[in-house]
C-alpha positions as CSV (number, residue, x, y, z in Angstrom):
1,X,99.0,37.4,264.2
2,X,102.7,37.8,263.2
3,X,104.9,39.7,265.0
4,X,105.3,42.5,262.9
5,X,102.2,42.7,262.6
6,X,102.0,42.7,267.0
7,X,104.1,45.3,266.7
8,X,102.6,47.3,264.4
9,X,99.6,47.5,265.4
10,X,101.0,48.4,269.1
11,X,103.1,51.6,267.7
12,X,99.6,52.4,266.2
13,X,98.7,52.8,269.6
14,X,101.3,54.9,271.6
15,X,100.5,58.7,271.5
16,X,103.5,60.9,270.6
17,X,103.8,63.6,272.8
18,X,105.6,65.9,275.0
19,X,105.7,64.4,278.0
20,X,109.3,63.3,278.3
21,X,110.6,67.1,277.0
22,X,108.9,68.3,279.7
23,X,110.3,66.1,282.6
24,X,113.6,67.5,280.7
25,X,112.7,71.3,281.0
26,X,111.1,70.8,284.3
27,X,114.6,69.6,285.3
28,X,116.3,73.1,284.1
29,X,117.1,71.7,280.7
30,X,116.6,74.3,277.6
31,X,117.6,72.2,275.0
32,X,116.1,69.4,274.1
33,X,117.5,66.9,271.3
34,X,115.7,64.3,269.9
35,X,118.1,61.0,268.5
36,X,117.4,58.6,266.4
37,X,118.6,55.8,263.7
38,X,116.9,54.2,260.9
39,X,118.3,51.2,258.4
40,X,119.8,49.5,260.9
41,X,117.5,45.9,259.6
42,X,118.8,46.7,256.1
43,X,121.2,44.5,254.5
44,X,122.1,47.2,252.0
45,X,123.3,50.9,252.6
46,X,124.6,52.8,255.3
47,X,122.5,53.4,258.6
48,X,121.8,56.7,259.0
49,X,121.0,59.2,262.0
50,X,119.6,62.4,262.9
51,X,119.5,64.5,265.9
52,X,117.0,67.2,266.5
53,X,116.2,70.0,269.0
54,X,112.6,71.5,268.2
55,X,111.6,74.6,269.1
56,X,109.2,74.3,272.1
57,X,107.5,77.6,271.2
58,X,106.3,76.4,267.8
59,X,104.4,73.0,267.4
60,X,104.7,70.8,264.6
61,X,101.2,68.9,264.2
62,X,101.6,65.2,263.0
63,X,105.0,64.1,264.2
64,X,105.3,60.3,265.2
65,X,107.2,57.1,264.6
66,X,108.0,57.6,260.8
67,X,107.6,54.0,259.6
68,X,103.8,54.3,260.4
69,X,103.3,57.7,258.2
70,X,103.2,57.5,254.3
71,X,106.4,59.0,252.3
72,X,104.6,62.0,250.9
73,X,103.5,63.0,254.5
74,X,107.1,62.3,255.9
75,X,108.7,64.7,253.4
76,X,105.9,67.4,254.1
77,X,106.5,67.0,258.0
78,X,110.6,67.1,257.4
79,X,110.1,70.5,255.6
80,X,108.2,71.7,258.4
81,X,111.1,70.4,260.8
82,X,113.4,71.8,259.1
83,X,112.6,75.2,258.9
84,X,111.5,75.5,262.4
85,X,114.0,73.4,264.4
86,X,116.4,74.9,266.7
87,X,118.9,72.7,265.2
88,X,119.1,69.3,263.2
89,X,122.1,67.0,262.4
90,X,122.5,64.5,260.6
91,X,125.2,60.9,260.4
92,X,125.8,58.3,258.3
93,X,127.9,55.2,259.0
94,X,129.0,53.3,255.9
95,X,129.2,49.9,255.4
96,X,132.4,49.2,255.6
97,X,132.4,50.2,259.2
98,X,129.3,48.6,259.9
99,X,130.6,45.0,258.9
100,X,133.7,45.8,260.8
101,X,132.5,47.1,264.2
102,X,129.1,45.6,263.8
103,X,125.3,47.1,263.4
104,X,124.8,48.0,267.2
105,X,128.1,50.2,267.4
106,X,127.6,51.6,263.9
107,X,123.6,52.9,265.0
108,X,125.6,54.4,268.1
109,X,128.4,56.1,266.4
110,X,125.8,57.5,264.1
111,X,124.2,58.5,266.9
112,X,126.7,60.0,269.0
113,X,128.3,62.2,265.5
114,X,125.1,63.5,264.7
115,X,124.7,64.6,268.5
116,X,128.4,66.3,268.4
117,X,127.7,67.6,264.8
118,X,124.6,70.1,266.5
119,X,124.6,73.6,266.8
120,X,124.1,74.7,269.5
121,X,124.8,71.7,271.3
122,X,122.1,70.3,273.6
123,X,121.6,70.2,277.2
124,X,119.4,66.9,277.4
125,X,119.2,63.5,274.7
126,X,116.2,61.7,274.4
127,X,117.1,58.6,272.6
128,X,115.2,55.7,270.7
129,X,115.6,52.7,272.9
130,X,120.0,53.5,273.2
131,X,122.4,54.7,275.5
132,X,124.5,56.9,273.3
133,X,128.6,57.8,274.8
134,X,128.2,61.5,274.6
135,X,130.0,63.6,277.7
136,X,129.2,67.8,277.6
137,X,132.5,69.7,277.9
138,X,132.4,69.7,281.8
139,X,130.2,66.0,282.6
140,X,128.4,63.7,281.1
141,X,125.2,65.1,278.8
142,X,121.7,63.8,280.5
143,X,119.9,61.9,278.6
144,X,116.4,59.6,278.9
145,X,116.3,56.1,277.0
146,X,113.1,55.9,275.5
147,X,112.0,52.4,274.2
148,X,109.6,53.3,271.2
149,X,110.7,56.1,271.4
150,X,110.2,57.8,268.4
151,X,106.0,56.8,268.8
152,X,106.1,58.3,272.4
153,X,108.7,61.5,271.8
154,X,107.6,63.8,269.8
155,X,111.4,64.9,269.1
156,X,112.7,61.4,268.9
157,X,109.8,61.0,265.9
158,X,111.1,64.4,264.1
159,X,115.0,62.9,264.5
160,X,113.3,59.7,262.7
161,X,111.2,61.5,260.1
162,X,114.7,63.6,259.2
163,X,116.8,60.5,259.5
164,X,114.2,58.7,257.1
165,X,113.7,61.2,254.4
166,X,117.5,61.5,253.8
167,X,118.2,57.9,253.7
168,X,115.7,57.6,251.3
169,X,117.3,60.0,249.2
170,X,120.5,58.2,249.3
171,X,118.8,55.0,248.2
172,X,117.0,56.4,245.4
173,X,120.3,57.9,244.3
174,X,122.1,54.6,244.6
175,X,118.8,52.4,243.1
176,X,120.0,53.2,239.5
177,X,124.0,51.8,240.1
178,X,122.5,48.8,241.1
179,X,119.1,48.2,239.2
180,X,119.2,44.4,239.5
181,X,117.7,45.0,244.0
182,X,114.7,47.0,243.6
183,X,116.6,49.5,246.1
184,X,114.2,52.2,245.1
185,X,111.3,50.3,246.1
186,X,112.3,48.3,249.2
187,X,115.1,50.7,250.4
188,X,117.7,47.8,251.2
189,X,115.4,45.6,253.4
190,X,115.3,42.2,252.8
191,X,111.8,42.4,250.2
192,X,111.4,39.2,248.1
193,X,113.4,41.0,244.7
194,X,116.0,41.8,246.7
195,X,116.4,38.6,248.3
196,X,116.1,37.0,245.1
197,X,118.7,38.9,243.0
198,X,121.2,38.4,246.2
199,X,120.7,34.7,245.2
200,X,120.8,35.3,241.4
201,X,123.5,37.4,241.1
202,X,125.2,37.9,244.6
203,X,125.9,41.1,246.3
204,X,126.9,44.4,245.6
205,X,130.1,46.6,247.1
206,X,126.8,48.5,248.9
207,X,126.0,45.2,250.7
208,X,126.5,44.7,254.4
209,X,128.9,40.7,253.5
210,X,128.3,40.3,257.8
211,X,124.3,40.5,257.5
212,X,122.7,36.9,256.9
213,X,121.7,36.3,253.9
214,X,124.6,38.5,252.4
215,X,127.4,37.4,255.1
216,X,130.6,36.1,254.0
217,X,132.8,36.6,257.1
218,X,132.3,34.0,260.0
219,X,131.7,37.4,262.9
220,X,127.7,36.9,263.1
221,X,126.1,40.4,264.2
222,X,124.6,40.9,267.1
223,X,120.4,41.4,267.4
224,X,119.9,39.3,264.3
225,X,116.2,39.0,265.7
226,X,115.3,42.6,265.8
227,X,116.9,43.7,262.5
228,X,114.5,40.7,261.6
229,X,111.5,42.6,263.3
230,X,112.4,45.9,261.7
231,X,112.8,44.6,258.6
232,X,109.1,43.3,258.4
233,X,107.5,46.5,260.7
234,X,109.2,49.3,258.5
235,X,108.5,50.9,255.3
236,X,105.4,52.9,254.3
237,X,102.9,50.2,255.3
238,X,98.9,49.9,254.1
239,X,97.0,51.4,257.4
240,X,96.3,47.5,258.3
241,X,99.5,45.8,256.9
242,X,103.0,46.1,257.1
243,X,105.2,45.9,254.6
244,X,109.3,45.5,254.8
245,X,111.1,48.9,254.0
246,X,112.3,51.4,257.0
């Protein structure tokens, strides 16, 4: 069993709940955001975040991690998110500054904007598996890192869906200006066309020149192995098989 595979089939098994909202309001929070990142494995594209406070009185059937639901069910539950969230923002970090500050501080400036871009801001964060540098006016905002977080949160997972669905808009946008990667189809991950046209033709100006195999510059990024991982676990994967895609 590969390790995307591992991995897979272990966010296939994590419940998505309200558990960690709960600790939050239990604590005297009232609002509740949700962060989260996706495209930070891709080697083409900006990464792109959302933040999301859900209102607590209404519930939203169906939310989880959204590389394990199907595109048609992502863009029905990012409807439903959007017209009954308290508030959603959303970030996107090009790639210029991505190659210059590096993936990990891009996914956490994205992060952090689409946290300070929310109306009304929140009282609590529940991140994705991230710290994010966010103070409130008068201290520090609370917030809970989740690992998996967006199979386990059920706000996290609605940040993910919205981040998702609008990055793949932007990539379907961009797929025609640069037919030659198969961007609509593999969204910028490392898929065999893509990889193949990188060698046939070299990159585009949409190209991330720090990420192996499109690097050019001698600063390596940091957690080559999980952009690795995500590469291979994301996407809108068979029920039994992953595919590469966020």
């Amino acid at each position: 069993m590969s390790a995307a595979y591992a991995k897979m089939c272990l966010l296939k098994s994590l419940k998505c709940t309200l558990k960690f909202e709960k600790q939050a309001w239990a604590n005297g929070a009232q609002l509740v955001a949700g962060v989260d990142e996706v495209g930070r494995g891709c080697l083409f594209g900006p990464v792109v975040a959302a933040a999301v406070i859900l209102d607590h009185s209404y519930r939203i059937r169906g939310l989880r991690d959204s590389k394990l639901i199907e595109e048609d069910v992502r863009e029905r539950l990012a409807e439903k998110i959007r017209a009954h969230a308290v508030a959603i923002s959303i970030s996107v970090v090009d790639v210029e500054t991505i190659d210059r500050i590096n993936i990990y501080h891009a996914s956490r400036m994205a992060m952090t904007q689409a946290v300070a871009q929310l109306q009304p801001l929140p009282d609590h964060l529940l991140v994705d598996a991230m710290v994010i540098d966010f103070p409130s006016a008068t201290e520090r905002l609370p917030q809970t890192k989740i690992i998996h977080g967006d199979a386990l949160s059920v706000s996290i997972a609605a940040a993910s869906i919205i981040a998702k669905v609008e990055r793949d808009r932007m990539m379907r946008e961009l797929a025609p200006q640069y037919p030659h990667y198969d961007i609509a189809s593999n969204k910028g991950y490392s898929a065999p066309k893509h990889l193949a046209a990188l060698r046939e033709i070299g990159p585009s100006p949409m190209h991330r020149m720090s990420f192996a195999p499109v690097w050019t510059s001698q600063q390596m990024q940091e957690s080559l192995a999980f952009m690795e991982e995500e590469a291979a676990v994301g996407g809108d994967p068979a029920p039994d098989q992953p595919t590469a895609g966020d």
